[in-house]
PARO-901763 format. One line per field, with one value per residue: x, y, z of N, C-alpha, C in turn; residue number from 1. Coordinates in steps of 0.05 Angstrom, whole numbers. Atoms other than C-alpha are relative to their C-alpha. Layout:
<nodes>
n.xx: c(X  ...) $
n.yy: c(Y  ...) $
n.zz: c(Z  ...) $
ca.xx: c(X  ...) $
ca.yy: c(Y  ...) $
ca.zz: c(Z  ...) $
c.xx: c(X  ...) $
c.yy: c(Y  ...) $
c.zz: c(Z  ...) $
nr: c(NUM  ...) $
</nodes>
This chain:
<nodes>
n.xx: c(19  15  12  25  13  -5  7  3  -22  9  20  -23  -10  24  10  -12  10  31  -20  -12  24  8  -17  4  26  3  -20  8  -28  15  26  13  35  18  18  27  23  -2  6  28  7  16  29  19  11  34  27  7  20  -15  -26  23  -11  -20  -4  26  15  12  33  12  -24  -20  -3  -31  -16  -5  -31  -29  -3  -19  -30  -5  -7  -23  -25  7  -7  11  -15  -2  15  -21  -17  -22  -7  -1  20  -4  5  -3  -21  6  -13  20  21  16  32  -5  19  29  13  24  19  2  -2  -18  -18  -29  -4  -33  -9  19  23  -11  10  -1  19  3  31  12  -29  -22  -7  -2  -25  19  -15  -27  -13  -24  -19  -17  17  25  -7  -9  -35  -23  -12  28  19  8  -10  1  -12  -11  0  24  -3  2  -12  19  -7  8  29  13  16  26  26  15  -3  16  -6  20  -4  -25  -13  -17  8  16  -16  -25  -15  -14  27  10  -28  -6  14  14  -23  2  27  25  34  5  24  2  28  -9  -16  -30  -17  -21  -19  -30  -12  -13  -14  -11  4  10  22  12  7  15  30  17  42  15  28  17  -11  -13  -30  -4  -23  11  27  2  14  -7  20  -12  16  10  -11  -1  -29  -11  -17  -21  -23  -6  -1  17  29  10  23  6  22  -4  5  10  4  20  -3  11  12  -10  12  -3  20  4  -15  -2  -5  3  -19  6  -10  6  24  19  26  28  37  7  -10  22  10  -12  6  23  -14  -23  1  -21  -21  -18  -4  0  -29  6  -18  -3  -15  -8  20  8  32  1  1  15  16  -26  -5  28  -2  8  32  9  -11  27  27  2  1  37  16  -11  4  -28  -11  -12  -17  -32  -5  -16  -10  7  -28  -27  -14  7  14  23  4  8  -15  10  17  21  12  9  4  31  17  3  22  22  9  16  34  12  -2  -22  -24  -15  -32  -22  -27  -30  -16  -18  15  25  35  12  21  14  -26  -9  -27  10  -11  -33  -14  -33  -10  -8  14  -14  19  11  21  15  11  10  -16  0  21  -10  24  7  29  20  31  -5  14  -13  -22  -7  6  -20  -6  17  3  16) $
n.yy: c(22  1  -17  -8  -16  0  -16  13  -8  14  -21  -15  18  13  -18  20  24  -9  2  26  16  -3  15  33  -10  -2  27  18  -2  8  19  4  -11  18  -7  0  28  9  23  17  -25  -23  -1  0  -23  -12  19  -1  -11  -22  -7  -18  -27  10  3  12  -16  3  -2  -32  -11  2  -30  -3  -14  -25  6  -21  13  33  -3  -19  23  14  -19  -5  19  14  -1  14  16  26  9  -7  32  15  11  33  20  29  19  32  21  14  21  -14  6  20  17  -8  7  13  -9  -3  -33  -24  -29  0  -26  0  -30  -13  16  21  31  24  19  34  8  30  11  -17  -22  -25  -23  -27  -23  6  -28  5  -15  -19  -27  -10  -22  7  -15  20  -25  -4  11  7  22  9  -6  24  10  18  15  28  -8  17  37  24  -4  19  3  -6  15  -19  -22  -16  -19  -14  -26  0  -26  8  18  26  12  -11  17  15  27  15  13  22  23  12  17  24  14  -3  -4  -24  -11  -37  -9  -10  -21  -4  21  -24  -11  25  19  -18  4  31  22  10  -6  24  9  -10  -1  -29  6  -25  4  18  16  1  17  13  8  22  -3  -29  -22  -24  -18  -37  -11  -28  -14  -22  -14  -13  4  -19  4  -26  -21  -18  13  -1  23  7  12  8  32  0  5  16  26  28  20  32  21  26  19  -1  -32  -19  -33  -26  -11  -20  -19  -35  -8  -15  11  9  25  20  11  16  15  18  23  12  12  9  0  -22  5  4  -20  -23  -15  -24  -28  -12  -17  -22  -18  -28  -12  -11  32  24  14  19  4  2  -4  13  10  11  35  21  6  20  35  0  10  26  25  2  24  -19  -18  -2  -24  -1  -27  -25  8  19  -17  -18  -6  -16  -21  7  21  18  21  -8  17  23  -17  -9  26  8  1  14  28  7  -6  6  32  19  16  -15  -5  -18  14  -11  17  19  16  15  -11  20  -10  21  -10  -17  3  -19  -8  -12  -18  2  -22  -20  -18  -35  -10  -4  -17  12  0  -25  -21  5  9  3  4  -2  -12  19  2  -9  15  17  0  -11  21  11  -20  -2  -1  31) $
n.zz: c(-7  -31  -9  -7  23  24  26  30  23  32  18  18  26  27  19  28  11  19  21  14  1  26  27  16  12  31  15  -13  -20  -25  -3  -30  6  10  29  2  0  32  13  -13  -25  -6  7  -21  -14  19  -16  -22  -17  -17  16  10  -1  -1  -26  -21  -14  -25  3  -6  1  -19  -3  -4  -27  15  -7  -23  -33  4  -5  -24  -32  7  4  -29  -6  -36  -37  -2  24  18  -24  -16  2  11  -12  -15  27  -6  12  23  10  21  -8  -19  13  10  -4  10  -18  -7  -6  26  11  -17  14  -7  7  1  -11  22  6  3  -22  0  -9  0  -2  16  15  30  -11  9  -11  2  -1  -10  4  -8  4  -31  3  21  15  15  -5  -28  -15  -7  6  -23  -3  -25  -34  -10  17  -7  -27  20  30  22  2  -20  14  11  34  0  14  31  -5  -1  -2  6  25  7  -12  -8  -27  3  17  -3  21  -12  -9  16  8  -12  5  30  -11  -12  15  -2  14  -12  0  1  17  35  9  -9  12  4  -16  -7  33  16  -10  9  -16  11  12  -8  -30  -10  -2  -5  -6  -9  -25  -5  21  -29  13  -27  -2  -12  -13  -4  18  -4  5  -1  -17  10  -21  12  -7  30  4  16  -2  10  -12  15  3  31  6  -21  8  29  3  -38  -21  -3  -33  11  -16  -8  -19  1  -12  -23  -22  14  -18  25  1  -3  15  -3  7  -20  -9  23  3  8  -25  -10  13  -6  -17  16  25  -6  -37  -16  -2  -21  -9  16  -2  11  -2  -18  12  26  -4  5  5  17  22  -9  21  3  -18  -18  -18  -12  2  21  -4  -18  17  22  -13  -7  38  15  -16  -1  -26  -15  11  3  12  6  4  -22  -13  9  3  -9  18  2  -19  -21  -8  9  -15  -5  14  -13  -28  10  11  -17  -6  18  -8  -22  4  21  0  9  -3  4  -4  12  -8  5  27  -9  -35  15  -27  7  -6  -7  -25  -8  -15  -7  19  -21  7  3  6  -13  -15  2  7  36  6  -12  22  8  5  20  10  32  17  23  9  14  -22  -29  -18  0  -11  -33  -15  -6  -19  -37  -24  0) $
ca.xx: c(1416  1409  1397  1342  1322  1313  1325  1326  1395  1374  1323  1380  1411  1348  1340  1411  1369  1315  1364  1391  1328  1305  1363  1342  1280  1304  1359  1352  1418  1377  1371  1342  1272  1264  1227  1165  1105  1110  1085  1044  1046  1020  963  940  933  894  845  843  779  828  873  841  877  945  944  911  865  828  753  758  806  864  872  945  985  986  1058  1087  1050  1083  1147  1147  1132  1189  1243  1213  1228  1196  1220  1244  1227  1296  1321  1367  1387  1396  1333  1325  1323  1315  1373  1350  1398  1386  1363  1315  1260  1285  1222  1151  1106  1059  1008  1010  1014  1069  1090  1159  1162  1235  1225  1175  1132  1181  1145  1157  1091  1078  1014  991  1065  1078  1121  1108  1166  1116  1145  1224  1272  1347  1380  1416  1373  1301  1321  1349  1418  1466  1486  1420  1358  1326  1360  1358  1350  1376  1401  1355  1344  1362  1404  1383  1417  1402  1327  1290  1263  1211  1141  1126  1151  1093  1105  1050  1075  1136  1148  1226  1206  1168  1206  1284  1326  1382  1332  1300  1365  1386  1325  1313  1384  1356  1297  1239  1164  1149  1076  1062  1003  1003  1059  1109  1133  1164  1209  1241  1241  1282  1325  1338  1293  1261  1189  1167  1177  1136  1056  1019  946  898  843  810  855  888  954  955  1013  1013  956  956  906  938  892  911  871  838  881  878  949  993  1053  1121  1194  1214  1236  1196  1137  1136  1111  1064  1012  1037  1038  988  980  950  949  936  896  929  883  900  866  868  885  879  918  905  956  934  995  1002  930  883  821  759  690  720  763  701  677  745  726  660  701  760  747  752  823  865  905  915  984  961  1005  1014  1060  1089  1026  998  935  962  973  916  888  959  967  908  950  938  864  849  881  835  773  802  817  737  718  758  743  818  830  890  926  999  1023  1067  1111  1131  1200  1253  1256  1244  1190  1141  1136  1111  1150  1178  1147  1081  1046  1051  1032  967  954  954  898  858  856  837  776  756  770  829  868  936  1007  1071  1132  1207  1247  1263  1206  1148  1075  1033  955  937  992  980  1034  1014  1034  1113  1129  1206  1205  1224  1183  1192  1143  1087  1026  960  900  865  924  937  875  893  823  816  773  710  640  652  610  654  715  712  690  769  782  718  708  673) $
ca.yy: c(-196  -180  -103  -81  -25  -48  4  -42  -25  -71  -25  21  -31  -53  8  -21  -81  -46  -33  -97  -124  -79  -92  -180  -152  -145  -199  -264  -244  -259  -330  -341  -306  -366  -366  -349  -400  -424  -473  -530  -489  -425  -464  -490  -430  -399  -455  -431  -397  -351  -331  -261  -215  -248  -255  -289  -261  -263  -283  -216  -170  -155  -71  -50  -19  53  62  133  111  35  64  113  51  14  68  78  10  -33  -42  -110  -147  -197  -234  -213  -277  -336  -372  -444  -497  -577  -606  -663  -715  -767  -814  -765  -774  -836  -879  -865  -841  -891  -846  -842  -759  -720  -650  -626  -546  -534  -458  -403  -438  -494  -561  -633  -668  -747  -768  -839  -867  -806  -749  -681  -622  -552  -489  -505  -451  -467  -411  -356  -300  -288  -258  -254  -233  -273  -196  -173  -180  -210  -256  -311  -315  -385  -431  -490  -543  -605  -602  -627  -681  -710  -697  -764  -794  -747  -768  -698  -625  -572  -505  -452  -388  -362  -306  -312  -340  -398  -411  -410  -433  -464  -504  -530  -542  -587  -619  -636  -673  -724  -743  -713  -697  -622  -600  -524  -489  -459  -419  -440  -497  -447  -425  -502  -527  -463  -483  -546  -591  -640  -626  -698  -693  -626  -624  -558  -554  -503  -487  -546  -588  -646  -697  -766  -789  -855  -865  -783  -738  -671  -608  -534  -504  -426  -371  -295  -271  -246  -270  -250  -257  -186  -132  -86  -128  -131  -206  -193  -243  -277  -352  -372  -380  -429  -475  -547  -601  -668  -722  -792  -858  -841  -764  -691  -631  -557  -516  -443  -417  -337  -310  -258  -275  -294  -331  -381  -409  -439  -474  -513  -538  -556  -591  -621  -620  -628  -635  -667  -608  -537  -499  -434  -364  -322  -269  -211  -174  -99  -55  -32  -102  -141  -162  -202  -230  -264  -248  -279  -270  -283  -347  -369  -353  -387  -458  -447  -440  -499  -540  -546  -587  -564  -502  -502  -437  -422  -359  -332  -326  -346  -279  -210  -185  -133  -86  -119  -156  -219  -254  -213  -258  -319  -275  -253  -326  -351  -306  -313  -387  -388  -344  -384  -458  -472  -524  -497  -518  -478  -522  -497  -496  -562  -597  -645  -637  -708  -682  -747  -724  -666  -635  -569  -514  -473  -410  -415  -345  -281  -239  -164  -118  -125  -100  -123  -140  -77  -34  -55  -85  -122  -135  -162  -124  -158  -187  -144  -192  -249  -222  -184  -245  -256  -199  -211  -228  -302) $
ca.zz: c(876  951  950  988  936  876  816  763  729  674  651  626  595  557  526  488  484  448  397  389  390  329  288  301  278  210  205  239  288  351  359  431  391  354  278  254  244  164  120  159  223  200  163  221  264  204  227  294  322  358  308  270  229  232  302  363  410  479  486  528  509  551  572  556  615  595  580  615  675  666  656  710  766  731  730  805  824  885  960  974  906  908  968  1022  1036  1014  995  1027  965  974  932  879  857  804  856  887  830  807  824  811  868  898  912  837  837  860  845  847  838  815  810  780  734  721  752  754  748  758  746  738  713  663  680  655  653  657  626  636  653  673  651  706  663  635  583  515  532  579  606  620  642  712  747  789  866  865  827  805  854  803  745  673  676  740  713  710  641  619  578  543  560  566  551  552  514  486  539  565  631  604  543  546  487  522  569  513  477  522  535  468  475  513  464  493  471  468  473  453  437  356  330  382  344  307  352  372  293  289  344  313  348  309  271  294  364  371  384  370  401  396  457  478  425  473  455  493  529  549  600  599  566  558  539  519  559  544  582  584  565  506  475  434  443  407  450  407  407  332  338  393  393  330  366  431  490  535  610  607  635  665  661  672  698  773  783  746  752  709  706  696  648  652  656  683  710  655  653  613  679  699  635  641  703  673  615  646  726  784  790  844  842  810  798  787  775  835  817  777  792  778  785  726  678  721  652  650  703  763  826  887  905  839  844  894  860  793  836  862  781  762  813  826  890  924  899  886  874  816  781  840  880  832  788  801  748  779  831  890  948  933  998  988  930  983  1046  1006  976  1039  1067  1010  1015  1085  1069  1016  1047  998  1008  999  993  980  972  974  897  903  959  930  949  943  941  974  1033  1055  1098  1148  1115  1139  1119  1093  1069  1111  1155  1114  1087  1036  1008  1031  978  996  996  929  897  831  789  722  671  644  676  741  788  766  777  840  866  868  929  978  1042  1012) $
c.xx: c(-12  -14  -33  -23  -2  -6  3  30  -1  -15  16  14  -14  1  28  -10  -19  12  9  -22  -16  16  -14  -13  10  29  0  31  -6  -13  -25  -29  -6  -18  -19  -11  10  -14  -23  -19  -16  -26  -21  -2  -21  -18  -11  -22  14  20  -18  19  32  13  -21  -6  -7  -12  -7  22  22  1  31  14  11  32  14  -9  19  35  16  7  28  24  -1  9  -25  18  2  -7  34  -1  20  15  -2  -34  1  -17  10  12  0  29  -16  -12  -23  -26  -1  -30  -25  -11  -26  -21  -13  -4  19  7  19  6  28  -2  -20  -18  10  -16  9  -27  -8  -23  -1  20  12  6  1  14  -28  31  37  11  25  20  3  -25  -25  -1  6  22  4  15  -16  -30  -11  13  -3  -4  21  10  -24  8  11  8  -13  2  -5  -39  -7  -17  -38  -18  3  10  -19  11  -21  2  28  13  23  -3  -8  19  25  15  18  -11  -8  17  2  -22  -4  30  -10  -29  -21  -27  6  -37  -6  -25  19  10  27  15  17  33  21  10  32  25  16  -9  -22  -35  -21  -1  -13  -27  -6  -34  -6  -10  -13  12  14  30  2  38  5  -34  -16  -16  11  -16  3  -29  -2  18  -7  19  8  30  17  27  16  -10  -21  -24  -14  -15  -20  -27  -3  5  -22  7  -18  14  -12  -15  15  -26  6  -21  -16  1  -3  7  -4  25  -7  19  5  -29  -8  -28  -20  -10  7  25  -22  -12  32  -5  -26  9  19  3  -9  29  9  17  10  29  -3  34  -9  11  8  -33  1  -22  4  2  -17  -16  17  -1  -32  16  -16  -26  -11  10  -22  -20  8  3  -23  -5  10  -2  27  16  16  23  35  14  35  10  -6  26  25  4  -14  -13  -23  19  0  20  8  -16  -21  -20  -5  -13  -32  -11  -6  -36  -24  0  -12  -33  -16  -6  15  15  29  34  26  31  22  10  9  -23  -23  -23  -7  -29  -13  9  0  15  -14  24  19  2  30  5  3  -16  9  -28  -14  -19  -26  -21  -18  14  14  -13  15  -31  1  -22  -22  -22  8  -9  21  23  9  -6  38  11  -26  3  -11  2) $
c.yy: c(5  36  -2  13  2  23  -7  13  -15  17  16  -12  -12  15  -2  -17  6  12  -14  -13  8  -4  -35  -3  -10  -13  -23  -5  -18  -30  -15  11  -25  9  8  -20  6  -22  -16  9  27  -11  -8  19  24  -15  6  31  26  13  27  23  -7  -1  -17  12  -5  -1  23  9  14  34  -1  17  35  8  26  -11  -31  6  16  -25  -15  11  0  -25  -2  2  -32  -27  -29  -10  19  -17  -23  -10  -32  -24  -27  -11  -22  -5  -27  -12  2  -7  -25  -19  21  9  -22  6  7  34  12  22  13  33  9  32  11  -11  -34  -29  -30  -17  -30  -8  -25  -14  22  23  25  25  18  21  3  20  -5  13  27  25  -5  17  -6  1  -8  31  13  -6  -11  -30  -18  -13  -28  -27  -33  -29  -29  3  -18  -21  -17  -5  -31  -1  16  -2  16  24  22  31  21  22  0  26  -23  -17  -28  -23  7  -22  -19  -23  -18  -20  -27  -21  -16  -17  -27  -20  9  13  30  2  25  10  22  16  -5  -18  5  1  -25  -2  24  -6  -26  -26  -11  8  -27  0  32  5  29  1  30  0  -24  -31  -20  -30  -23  -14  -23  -3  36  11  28  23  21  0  37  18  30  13  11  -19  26  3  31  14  31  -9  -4  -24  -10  -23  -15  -41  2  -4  -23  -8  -19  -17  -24  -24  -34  -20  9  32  16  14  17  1  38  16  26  3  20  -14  2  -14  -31  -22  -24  -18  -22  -17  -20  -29  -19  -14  -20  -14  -16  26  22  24  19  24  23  26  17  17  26  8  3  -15  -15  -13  -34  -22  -10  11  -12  -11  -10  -25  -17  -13  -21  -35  -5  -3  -22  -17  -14  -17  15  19  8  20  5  37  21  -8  -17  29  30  11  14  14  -4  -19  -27  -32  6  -22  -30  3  8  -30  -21  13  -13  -16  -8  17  -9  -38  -5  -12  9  -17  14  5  27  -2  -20  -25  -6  4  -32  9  -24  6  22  9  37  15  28  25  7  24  23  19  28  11  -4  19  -22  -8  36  24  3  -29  -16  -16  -8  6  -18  -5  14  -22  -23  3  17  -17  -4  15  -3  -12  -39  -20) $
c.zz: c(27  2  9  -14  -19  -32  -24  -14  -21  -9  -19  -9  -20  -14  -26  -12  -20  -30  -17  -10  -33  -23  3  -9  -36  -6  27  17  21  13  17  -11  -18  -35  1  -4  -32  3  24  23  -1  -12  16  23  -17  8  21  2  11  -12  -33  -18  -6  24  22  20  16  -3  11  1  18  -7  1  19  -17  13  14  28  17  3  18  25  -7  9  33  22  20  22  -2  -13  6  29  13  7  -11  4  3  -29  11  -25  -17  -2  -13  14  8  -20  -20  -4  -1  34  6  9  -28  -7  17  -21  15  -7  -3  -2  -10  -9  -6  24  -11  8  -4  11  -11  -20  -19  23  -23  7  -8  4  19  -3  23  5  24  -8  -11  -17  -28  -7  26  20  19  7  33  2  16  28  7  -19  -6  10  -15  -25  -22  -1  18  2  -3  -34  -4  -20  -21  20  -9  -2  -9  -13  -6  17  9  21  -5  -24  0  -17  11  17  -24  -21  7  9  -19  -1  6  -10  8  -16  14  -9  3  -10  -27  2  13  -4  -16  16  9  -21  -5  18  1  10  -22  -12  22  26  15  -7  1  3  -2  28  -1  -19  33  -21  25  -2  25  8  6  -17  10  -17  3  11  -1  22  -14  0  -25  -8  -16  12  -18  17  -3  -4  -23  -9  22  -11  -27  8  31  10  16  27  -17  22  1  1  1  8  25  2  -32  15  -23  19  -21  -27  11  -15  25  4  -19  5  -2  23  8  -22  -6  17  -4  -10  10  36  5  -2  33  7  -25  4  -21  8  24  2  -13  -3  0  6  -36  -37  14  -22  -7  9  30  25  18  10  -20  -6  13  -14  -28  10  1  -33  -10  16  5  29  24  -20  15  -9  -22  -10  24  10  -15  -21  13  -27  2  21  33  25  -5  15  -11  -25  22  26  -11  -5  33  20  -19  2  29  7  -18  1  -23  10  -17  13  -16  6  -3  -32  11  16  -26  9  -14  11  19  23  7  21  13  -20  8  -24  -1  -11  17  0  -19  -19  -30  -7  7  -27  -2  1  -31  -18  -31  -15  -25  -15  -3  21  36  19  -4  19  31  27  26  31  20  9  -5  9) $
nr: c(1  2  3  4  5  6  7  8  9  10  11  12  13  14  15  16  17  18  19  20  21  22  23  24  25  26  27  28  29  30  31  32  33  34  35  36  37  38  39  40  41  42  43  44  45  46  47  48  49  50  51  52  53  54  55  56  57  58  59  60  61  62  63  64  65  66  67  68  69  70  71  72  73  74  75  76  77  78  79  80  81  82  83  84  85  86  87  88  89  90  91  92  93  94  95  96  97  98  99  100  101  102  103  104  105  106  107  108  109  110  111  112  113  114  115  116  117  118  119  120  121  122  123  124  125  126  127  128  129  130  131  132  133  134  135  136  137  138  139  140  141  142  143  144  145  146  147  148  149  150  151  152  153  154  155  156  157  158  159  160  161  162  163  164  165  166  167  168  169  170  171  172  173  174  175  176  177  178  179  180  181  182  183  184  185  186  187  188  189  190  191  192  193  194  195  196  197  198  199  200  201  202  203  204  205  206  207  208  209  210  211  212  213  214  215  216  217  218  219  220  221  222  223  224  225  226  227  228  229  230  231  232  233  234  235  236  237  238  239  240  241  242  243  244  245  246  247  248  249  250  251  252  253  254  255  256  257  258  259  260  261  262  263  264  265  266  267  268  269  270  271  272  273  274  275  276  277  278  279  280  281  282  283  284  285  286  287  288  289  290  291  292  293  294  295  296  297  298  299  300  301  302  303  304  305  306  307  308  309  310  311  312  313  314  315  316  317  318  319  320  321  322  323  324  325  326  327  328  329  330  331  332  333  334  335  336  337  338  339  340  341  342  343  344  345  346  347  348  349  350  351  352  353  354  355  356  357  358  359  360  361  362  363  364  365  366  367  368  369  370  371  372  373  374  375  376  377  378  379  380  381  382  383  384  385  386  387  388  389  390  391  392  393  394  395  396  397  398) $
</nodes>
């Protein structure tokens, strides 16, 4: 957990995993992968606009990380991707989110993409993730840095649980498990309703939207929202792209927040904000960045620019500093987002796991993570393909 040098010794244990993984392939051993879509579920993703072939798609297609070079950087590891030390986490207890805020919006970043959002009396769990690993094996797999700041149980009553794909990080059986325990609403974009019914969570208490489809809750309008990513829970990728993807829109009486999902940078960023905007605030993906997956993935500059297209308020940066899942330092994603927002006039905060932000409140903004080396944007550029002029927007000088 603390080396300096990380050489991934999971990697050589995946390649068991990639094993196991093709035997769950062909008997339903594996159950952390969750079912396939059936019956009511797969007939409504045949409906979907985005669904082609027996799969769903990008409005601009996503370039695949050409794999000896991909597996070369991997095997090669990064410099200073985990902690050295402990990292500094603010402590919940039940009483801590007991009451509503009176500013009527607070957000509560518990780790990665995991959030606590409270908007206009409802509370929304985003992309929950509890468990020690990202993974599909309790042996293996990325772990970590800290444990999370607020256990399930001392978790306040929540409205509706959001979850934007079925990668490990976002979706984690046990998490969900136990949430589903305590009665809650799940909201998934198509195909990944699948994956709870199979985990034994009720039919009735999960919502599947397409793009632009939205589910209210309470005073809440919630709204899959278009992203550019991939799915698939098989090691082997045998069901890649076999349920969506998606971010969402918050909107209530008083206040909106997006929420970005895993995406690379695309056009259609901006006809959200069109559609949905502007936001109070925007809890975009930061993290797990590449030159070599930037179709994946927006990375930090590209963060910016997508807040600017969505008209996003203040940006809250998420999937970042809780596992280790690229290459790059794991200060350097908040060390970059940071310039970029000050060349761009974002408003910018970037709580602790654990620390609240209230967009109405802003609070100057403390660096709690450790001085050590990164990469800069023009020492490692990360671009997503498509309308060039758009997207290189995300890296200038603007």
């Amino acid at each position: 957990m603390h080396e300096k040098h990380n050489r991934r010794p999971w990697l050589y244990a995946g390649l068991a995993g990639l094993i196991a993984g093709g035997a769950a392939m062909m008997a339903p051993a594996c159950a952390s992968m969750g079912g396939p879509p059936s019956g009511r579920g797969l007939e409504m993703m045949k409906q979907s606009a985005n669904y082609r072939d027996g799969r769903f798609v990008n409005g601009i297609p996503v370039g695949d990380p050409p794999l000896f070079q991909t597996l070369k950087e991997w095997v090669k590891g990064g410099e200073h991707t985990v902690p050295e030390k402990p990292v500094p986490v603010v402590k919940l207890g039940k009483t801590d989110l007991a009451t509503l805020p009176p500013s009527g919006l607070r957000i509560t970043w518990i780790g990665h993409s995991t959030t606590l959002v409270e908007i206009d009396g409802v509370r929304l769990l985003l992309d929950p993730i509890w468990s020690t690993r990202s993974s599909p094996f309790s042996w293996t797999g990325p772990k970590r840095f800290y444990e999370p700041p607020v256990s399930l149980d001392d978790l306040p009553p929540i409205d509706a649980v959001l979850i934007s794909h079925d990668h490990y990080d976002h979706l984690d059986m046990d998490t969900v498990i136990g949430l589903a325990r305590k009665g809650f609403r799940f909201l998934v974009p198509l195909g990944v309703g699948a994956r709870l019914m199979n985990w034994g969570i009720p039919a009735g208490r999960i919502e599947e939207l397409d793009w632009w489809e939205a589910a209210e809750v309470k005073e809440v309008t919630v709204t899959a929202t278009p992203a550019r990513h991939f799915s698939g829970r098989s090691l082997l990728m045998m069901d890649r792209d076999k349920t969506l993807w998606s971010g969402f829109a918050m909107a209530g009486p008083e206040h909106r927040v997006y929420y970005s999902g895993d995406t690379g940078m695309f056009p259609g960023i901006i006809e959200i904000g069109k559609r949905l905007g502007p936001f109070d605030a925007s809890l975009v993906e930061i993290g797990a960045y590449h030159q070599l997956w930037a179709d994946l993935h927006l990375g930090p500059e590209q963060a910016v620019q997508a807040v600017k297209d969505v008209r996003g308020g203040m940006l809250i940066p998420t999937h970042w500093a809780t596992f280790d899942l690229a290459l790059h330092s794991w200060v350097e994603p908040a060390e970059r987002l940071i310039t970029a927002a000050a060349k761009r006039n974002i408003p910018l905060a970037i709580p602790k796991p654990g620390q609240s932000v209230e967009p109405s409140s802003p609070r100057p903004l403390v660096r709690w993570w450790p001085e050590i080396p990164w990469q800069t944007a023009e020492e490692h550029p990360v671009v997503s393909s498509g309308p060039a002029t758009r997207l290189r927007q995300g890296i200038s000088n603007e």
